[in-house]
N, C-alpha and C positions, 0 to 999 in steps of 0.2 A: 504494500500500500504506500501509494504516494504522498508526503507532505504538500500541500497546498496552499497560496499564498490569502487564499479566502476560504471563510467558512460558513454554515448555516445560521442566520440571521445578520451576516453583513450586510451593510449599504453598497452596493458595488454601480459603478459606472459601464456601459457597454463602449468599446472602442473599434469596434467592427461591426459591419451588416447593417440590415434593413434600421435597426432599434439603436445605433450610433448615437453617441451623444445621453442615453436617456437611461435613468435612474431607476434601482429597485433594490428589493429588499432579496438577498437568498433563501428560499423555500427550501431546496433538497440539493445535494452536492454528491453527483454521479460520480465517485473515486476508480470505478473500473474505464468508465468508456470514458473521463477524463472533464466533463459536463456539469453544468450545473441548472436550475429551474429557476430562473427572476421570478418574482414575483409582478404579476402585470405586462409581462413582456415576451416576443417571444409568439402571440396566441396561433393557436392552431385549433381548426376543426375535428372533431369528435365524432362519430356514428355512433350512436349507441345501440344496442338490441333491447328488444324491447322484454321488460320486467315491471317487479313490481312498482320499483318507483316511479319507473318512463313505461306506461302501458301503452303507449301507441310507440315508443321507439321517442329519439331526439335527434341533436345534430346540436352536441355541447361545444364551448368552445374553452381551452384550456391552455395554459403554457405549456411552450417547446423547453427545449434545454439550447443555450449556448455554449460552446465552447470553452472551457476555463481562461483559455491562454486572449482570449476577447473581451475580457472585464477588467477590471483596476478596482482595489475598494476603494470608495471615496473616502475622504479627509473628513473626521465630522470638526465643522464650524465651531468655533469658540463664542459662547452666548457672552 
């Protein structure tokens, strides 16, 4: 397992791709495929089958993961 320069519940910055520039909180930190889940960022469509919750089926929409080596944590400001 690899050390990592961020962790779950950092503020992190994206520095690549569509979501450049734009802030969020880390939800989950993928240490095998190298990845992580911003929170807010990232979304991706969902099929869902249909159950009890989604009795006709859905079409959710949820974060992707980015790349680790694609974020920077941010600095927190001094109040």
């Amino acid at each position: 397992m690899s050390k990592f320069h961020v962790k779950k519940g950092d503020e992190v910055i994206v520095l690549a791709g569509k979501e450049k520039g734009k802030r969020g909180k880390i939800i989950h930190v993928m240490t095998e495929k190298q990845r992580v889940i911003v929170e807010g960022l990232q979304m991706v469509k969902k099929h869902m089958r249909k159950s009890q919750q989604n009795p006709q089926g859905a079409i959710v929409e949820r974060e992707g993961s980015i790349h680790i080596s694609n974020v920077k944590k941010a600095e927190a400001v001094a109040a």
